[in-house]
C-alpha positions in Angstrom: 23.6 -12.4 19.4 27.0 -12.5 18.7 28.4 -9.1 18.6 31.6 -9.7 16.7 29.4 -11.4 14.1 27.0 -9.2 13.8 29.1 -6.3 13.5 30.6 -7.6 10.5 27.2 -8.6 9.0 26.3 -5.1 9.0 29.6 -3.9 8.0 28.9 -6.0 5.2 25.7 -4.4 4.3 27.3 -0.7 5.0 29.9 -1.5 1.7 27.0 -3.5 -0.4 25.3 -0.3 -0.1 27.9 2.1 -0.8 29.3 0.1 -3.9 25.6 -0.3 -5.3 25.1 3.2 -5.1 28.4 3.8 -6.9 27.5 1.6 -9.7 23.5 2.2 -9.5 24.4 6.1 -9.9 26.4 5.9 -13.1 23.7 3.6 -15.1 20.5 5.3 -13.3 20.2 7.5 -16.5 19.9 4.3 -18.9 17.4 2.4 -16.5 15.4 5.6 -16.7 15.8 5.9 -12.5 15.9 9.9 -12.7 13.6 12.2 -11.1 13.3 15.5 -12.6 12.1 19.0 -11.6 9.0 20.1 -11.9 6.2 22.4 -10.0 6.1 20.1 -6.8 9.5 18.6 -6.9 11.6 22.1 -6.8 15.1 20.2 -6.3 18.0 21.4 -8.6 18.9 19.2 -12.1 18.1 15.8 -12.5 19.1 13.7 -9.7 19.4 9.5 -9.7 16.6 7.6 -8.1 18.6 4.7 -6.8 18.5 5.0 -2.8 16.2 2.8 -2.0 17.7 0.1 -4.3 21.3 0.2 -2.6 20.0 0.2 0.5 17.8 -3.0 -0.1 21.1 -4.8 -2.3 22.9 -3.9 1.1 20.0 -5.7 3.4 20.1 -8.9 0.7 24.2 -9.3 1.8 24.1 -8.7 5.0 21.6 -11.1 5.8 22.9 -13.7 3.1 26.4 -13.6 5.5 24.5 -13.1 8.6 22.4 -16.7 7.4 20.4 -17.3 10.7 17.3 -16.0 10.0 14.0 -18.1 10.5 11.1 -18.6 8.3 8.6 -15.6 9.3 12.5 -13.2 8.7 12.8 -14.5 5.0 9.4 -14.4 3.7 9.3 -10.6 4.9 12.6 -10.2 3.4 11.2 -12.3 0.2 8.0 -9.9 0.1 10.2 -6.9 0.5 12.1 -7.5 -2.5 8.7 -7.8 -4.5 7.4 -4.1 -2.8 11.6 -2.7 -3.9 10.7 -4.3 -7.6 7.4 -2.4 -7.2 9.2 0.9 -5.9 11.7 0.9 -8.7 8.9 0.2 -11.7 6.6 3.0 -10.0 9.9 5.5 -9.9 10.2 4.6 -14.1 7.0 4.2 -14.8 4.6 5.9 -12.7 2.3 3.7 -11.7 -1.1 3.9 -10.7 -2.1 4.2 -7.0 -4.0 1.4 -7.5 -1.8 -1.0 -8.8 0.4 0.2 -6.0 -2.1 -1.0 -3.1 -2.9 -4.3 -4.8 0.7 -5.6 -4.8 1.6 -4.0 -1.6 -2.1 -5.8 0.2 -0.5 -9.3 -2.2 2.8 -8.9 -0.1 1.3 -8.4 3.1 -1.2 -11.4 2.7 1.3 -13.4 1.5 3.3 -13.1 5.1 0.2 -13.7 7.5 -0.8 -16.5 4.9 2.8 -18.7 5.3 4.1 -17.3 8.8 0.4 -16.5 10.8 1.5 -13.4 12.2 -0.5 -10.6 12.2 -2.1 -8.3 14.8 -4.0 -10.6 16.9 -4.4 -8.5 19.9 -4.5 -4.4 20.7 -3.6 -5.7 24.2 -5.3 -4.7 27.6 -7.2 -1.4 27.4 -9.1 -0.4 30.2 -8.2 -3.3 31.7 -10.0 -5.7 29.1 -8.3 -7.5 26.6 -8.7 -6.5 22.9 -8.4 -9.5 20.6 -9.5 -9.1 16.9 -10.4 -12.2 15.8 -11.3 -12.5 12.2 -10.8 -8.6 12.0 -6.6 -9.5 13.0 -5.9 -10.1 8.8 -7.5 -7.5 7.3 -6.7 -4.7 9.9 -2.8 -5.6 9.2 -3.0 -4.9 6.0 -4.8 -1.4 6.1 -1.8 -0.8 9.0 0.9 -2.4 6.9 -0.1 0.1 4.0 -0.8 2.8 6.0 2.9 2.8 7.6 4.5 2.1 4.0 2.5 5.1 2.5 3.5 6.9 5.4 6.9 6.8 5.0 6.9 7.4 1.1 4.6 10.7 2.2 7.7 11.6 4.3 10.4 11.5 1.6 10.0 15.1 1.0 13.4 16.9 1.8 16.7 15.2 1.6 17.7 13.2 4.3 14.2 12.9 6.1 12.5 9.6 5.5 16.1 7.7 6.5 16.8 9.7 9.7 12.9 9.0 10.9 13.8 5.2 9.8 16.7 5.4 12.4 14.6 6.9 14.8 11.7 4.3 14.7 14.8 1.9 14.9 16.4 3.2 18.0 12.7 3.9 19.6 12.2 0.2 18.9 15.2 -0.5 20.7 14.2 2.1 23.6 11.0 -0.2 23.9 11.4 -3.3 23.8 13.4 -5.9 25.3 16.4 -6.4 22.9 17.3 -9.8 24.1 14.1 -11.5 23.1 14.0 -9.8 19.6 17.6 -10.9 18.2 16.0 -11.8 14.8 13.6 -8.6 14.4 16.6 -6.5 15.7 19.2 -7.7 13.1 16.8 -7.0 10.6 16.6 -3.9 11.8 20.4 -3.4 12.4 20.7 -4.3 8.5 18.5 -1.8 7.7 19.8 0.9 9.6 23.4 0.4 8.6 22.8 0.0 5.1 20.9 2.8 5.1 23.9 5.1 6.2 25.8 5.4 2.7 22.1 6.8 1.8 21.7 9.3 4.0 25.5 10.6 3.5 25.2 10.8 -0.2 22.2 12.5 -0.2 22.8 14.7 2.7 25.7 15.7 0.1 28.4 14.2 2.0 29.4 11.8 0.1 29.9 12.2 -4.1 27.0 13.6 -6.2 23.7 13.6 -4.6 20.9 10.9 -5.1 17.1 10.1 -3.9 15.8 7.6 -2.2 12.4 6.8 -4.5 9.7 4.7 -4.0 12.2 1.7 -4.1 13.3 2.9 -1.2 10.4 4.3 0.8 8.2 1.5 0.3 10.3 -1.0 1.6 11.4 0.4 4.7 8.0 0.9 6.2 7.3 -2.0 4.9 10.2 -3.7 7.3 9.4 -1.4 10.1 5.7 -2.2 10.5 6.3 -6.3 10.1 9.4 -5.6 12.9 6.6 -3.5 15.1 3.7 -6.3 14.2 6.0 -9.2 14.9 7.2 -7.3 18.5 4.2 -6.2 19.6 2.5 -9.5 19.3 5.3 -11.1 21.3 4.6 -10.5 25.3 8.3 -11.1 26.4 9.2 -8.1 24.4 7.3 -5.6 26.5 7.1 -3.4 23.6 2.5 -3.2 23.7 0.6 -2.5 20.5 -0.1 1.1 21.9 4.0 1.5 22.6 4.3 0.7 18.9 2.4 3.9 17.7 4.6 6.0 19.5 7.7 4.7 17.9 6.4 5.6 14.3 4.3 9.0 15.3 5.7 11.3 13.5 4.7 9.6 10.1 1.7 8.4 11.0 0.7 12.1 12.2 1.4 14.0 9.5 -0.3 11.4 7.3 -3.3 11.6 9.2 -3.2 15.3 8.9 -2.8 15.3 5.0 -5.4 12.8 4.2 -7.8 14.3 6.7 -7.3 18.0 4.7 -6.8 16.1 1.1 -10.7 14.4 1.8 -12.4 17.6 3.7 -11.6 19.3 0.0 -12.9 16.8 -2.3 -9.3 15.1 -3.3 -7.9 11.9 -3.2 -6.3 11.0 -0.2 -3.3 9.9 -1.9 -3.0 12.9 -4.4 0.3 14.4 -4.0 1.0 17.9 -3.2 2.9 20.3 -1.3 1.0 20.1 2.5 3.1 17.9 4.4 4.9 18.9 7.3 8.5 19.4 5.8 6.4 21.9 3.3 5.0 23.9 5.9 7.9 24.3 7.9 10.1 25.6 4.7 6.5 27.7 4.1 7.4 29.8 7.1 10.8 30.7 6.2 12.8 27.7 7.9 15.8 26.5 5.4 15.5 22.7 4.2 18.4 21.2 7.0 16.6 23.6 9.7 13.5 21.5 8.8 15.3 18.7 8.8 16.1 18.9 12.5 13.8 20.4 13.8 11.7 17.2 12.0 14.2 14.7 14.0 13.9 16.5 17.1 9.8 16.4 17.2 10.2 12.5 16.3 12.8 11.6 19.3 10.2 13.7 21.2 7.2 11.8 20.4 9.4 8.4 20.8 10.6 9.8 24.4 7.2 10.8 25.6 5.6 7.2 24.6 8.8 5.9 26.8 8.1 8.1 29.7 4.3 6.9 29.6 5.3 3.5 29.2 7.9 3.5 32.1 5.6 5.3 34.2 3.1 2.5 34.5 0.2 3.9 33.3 -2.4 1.9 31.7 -2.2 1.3 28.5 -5.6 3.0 27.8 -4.3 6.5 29.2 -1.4 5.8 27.0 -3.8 5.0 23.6 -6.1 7.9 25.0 -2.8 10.1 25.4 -1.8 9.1 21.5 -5.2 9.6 20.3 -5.0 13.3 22.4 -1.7 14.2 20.7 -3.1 13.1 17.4 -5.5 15.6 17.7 -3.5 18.3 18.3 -1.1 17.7 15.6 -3.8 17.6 13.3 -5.4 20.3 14.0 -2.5 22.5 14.8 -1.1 21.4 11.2 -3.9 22.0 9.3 -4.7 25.5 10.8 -1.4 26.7 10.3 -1.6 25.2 6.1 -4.6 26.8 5.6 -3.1 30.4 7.1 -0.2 29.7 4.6 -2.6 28.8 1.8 -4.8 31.7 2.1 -1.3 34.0 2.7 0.0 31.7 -0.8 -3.7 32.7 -2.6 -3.7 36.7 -1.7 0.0 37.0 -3.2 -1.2 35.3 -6.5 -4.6 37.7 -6.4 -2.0 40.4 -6.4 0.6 39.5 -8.6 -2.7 38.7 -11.2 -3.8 42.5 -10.6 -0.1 44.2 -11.1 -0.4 42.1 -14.6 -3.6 43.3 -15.4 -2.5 46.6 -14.4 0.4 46.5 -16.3 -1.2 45.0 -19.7 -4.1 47.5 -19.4 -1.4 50.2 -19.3 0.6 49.0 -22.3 -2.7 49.1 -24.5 -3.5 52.3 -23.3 0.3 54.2 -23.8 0.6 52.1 -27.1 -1.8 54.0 -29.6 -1.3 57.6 -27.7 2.6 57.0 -28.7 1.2 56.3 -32.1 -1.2 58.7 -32.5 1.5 61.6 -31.6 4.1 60.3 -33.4 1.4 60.1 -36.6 0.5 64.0 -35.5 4.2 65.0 -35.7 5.4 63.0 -38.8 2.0 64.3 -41.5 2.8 68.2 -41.5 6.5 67.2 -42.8 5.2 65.1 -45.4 2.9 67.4 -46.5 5.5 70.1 -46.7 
């Protein structure tokens, strides 16, 4: 690649962004893009939902001026602005989960239908090669959704779905072999850079603070896990379908952790509620930018520790059986440590319910003694 060129491409996407959320910001209140407070979403006044939309308006102009991209580039581009249009109507409108996941699985299909790439191979584990066959389609959709729904599970506290985006970016990079990848990685380099007027404004460093929303969540793991497909099907790359995991762990743990929890009670596995990771953490007393990097730090770990494996030589079953080993623990580390805060949260409520009691039982109790000797002290006077 060019790196004069592409620099200005993404310096290009960088102002798209910033002057779309300038504009986006003052007209999010008539387009209905607002997200207010309620029981789960504990943030302070009513705060624009137009994020993800500058960040994509930014990815449209700097790949418009960056003009080289091939056919399997465009169409996920193409798709991606269907899934933002799908982001944006869910953030107004609320749709249902189901409507989500049919669009999202059209998208997906759509891209293996006109480019054929999809996950073909898991690569050599225990020294046999895994090819999926027939099963290559429909298991890239379930991990196509499953990244994309990671992400929007992630956009909890400000500033932490786009800082794990730029980690998955630069663990990408760590990975693979950058020279091979020069259309996956300006994609990515789009991304990334338009995503920085995001995370500045709604880090609060930059005007009045804005979300991300669906419209933005939705679109960049979508991006990511066609980039991480697309890379890991690729054998000059040397980035393996096991490597891959490890540069998306942290959202693909904690989503494993919820759903595993959300199903063992009876609920939805897609039911929101206030159990991820980011909750927890601010559960035990950490502030919401403590969370934040301590959130970061864990990510670059897991991304380092897949590097390390990788590098080492090891085979890339002890890698997948190392993965499969940390998923575990998270998991069950997680959970343990939600149901301690859980059962903390239900004994304060048991209490608070019995001062109440106490307190209502006393009031009817003081009420008609008050009465009664007021009645007792008032009669004699009359009757004199």
């Amino acid at each position: 690649m060019q790196e004069p060129r592409v620099i200005f491409d993404c310096l290009v996407g960088t102002c798209t962004s910033a002057a779309a959320i300038f504009m986006l910001r003052r007209y999010a209140l008539s387009l209905g893009l607002i997200d207010h407070p309620s029981q789960r979403k504990r943030h302070v006044g009513d705060v624009p939902l137009v994020g993800g939309l500058a960040i994509f308006m930014g990815v449209i102009a700097g790949a418009a001026c960056y003009g080289q991209f091939h056919w399997f580039a465009k169409i996920v581009i193409d798709t991606a602005a269907l899934l933002t249009l799908l982001g944006a109507l869910d953030d107004r409108f609320d749709l249902s989960v189901r409507d989500r996941l049919l669009i999202q699985a059209l998208a997906i299909l759509i891209v293996i239908a006109s480019t054929g790439v999809y996950i073909r191979t898991l690569g050599h584990i225990f020294g046999y090669e895994v090819t999926l066959g027939w099963l290559g389609p429909p298991l890239t959709v379930i991990a196509v959704i499953g990244l994309v729904n990671a992400f929007n599970m992630m956009d909890g506290i400000d500033g932490l779905a786009g800082s794990l985006e730029l980690v998955s970016i630069a663990a990408i990079a760590l990975f693979a072999n950058v020279s091979a990848l020069h259309e996956v990685i300006m994609l990515l380099a789009l991304l990334a850079t338009a995503s920085l007027p995001y995370l500045a404004t709604n880090l609060g460093l930059m005007g009045r603070k804005i979300f991300l929303g669906d419209a933005g969540s939705i679109p960049i793991g979508y991006l990511l896990a066609w980039a991480l497909i697309r890379t890991s099907q690729m054998p000059q790359t040397h980035l393996s379908p096991v490597n891959v995991l490890w540069c998306v762990a942290l959202p693909v743990f904690d989503t494993l952790a919820v759903m595993s929890r959300r199903m063992s009670q009876g609920k939805s596995p897609f039911k929101p509620d206030r159990g991820h990771i980011h909750h927890i953490l601010m559960g035990a007393g950490l502030g919401p930018r403590t969370s934040l990097v301590a959130l970061i730090a864990l990510a670059i770990g897991f991304a380092l520790l897949g590097s390390f494996i990788s590098h080492a030589d090891l085979s890339a079953g002890l890698n997948l059986a190392t993965f499969l080993f940390v998923t575990g623990v998270y998991v069950a580390t997680v959970t343990q440590i939600w149901k301690r805060q859980e059962a903390a949260r239900v004994r304060e409520r048991s209490i608070a319910q019995r001062a109440t009691k106490t307190r209502l039982v006393a009031s009817k109790i003081t009420r008609p003694f008050g009465m009664h000797m007021f009645a007792s002290r008032v009669r004699p006077r009359l009757k004199l």
